[in-house]
KOLBA-378474 format. One record per residue (C-alpha): residue number from 1; residue in one letter; z, y, x. Coordinates in nm, 2 decimals. Each point is the difference from the previous one (the first is absolute). Layout:
<sites>
NUM:a:Z:Y:X
...
</sites>
This chain:
<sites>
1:x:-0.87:0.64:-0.31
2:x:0.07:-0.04:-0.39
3:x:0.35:0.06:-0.10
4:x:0.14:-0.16:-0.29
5:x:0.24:0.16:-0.23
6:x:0.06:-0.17:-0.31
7:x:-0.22:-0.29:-0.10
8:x:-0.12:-0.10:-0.38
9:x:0.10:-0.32:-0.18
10:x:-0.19:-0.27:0.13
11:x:0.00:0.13:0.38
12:x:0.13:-0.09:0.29
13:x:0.05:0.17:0.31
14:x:-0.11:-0.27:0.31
15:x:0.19:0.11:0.33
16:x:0.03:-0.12:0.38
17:x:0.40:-0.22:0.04
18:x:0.13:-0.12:0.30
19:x:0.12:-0.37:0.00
20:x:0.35:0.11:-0.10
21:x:-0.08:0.16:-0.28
22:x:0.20:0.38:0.15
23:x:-0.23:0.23:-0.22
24:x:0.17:0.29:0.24
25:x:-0.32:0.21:0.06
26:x:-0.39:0.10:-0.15
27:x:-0.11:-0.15:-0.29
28:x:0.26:-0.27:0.00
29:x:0.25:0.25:-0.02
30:x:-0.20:0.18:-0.32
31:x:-0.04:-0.42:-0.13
32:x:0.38:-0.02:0.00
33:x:0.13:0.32:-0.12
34:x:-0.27:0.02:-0.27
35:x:-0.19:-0.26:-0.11
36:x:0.30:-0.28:0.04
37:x:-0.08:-0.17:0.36
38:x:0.31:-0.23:0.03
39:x:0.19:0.03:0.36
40:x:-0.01:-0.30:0.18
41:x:-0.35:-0.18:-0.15
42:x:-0.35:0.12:0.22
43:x:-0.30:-0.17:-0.23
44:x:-0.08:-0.02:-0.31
45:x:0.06:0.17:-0.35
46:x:0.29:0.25:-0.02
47:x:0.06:0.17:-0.35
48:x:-0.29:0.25:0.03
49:x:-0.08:-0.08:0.35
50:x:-0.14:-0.26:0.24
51:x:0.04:-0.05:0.38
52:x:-0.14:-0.12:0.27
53:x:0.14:-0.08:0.35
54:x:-0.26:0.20:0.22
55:x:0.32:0.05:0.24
56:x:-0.04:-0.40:0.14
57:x:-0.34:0.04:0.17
58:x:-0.33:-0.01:-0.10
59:x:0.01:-0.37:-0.12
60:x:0.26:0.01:-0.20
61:x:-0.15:0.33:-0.15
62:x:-0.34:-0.19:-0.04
63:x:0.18:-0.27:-0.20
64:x:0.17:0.17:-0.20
65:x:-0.22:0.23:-0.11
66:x:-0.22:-0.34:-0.10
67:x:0.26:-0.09:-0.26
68:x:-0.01:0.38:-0.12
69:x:-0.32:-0.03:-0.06
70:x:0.03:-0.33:-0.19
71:x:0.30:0.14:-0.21
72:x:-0.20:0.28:-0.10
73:x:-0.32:-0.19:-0.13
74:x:0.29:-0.22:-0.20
75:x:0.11:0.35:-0.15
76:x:-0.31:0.18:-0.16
77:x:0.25:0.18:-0.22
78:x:0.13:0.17:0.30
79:x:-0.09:0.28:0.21
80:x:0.06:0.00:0.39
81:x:0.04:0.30:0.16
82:x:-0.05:-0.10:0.37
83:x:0.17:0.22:0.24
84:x:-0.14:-0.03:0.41
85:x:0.19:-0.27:0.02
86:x:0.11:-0.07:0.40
87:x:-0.17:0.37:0.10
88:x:0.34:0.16:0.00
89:x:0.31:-0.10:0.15
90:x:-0.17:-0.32:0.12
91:x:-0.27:0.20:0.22
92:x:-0.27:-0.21:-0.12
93:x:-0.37:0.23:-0.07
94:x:-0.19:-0.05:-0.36
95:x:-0.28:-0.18:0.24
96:x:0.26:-0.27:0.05
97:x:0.10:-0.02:-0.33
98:x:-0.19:0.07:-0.24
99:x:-0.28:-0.32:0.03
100:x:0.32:-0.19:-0.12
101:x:-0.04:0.12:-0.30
102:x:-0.39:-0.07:-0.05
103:x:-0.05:-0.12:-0.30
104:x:0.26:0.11:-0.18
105:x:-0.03:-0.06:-0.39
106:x:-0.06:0.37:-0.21
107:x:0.33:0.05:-0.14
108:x:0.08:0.07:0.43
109:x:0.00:0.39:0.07
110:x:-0.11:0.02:0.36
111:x:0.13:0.28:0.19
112:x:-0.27:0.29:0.09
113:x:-0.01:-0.14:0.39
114:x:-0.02:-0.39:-0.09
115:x:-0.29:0.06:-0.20
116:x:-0.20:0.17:0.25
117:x:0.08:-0.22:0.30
118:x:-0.14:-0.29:-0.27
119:x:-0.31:0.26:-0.06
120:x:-0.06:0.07:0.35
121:x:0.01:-0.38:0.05
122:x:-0.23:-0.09:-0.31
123:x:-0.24:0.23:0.15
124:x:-0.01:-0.17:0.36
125:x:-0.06:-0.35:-0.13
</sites>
């Protein structure tokens, strides 16, 4: 799993939420103390950092991560760093998740697992 530190100018640090926006634990802890996640909000763009509610089921993860994906081709001057969003806390696998994120525009950094469960799926079709 990639681990984020500190991010460059122009990056931003995409993380699994719950609905009530409690950034208590994972990478929504890291969003919050680091990158300037506010408490209380679950989607969207945060300072450096942008959630996603993958705590709300699969749907709601699936939706969201839609809009992501459409906020991200509307900012090619920014660099998403796409953490496995919904295979922490939220118990979800990369095989769940990560076809929600099919075309996503370049300026998306898949994580390591996403993009092979996308490969291994490429390759089957």
């Amino acid at each position: 799993m990639t681990r984020y530190d500190s991010l460059a100018p122009g990056e931003v640090f995409v993380f699994g939420s719950n609905a009530h926006g409690a950034h208590g634990g994972g990478a929504a802890r890291q969003a919050h103390r680091q990158f300037g996640a506010v408490w209380g909000r679950s989607e969207g763009l945060q300072g450096q950092s942008y959630g996603i509610d993958s705590m709300s089921g699969l749907g709601v993860l699936q939706e969201q991560a839609a809009r992501f994906i459409a906020f991200a081709a509307r900012h090619p001057e920014l660099r998403f760093l796409l953490t496995e969003v919904g295979c922490g806390i939220a118990g979800h696998t990369p095989e769940q998740v990560a076809p929600f994120f099919r075309g996503a525009p370049e300026n998306v950094v898949l994580p390591e697992r996403f993009r092979q469960v996308l490969a291994d799926s490429d390759e089957e079709d």
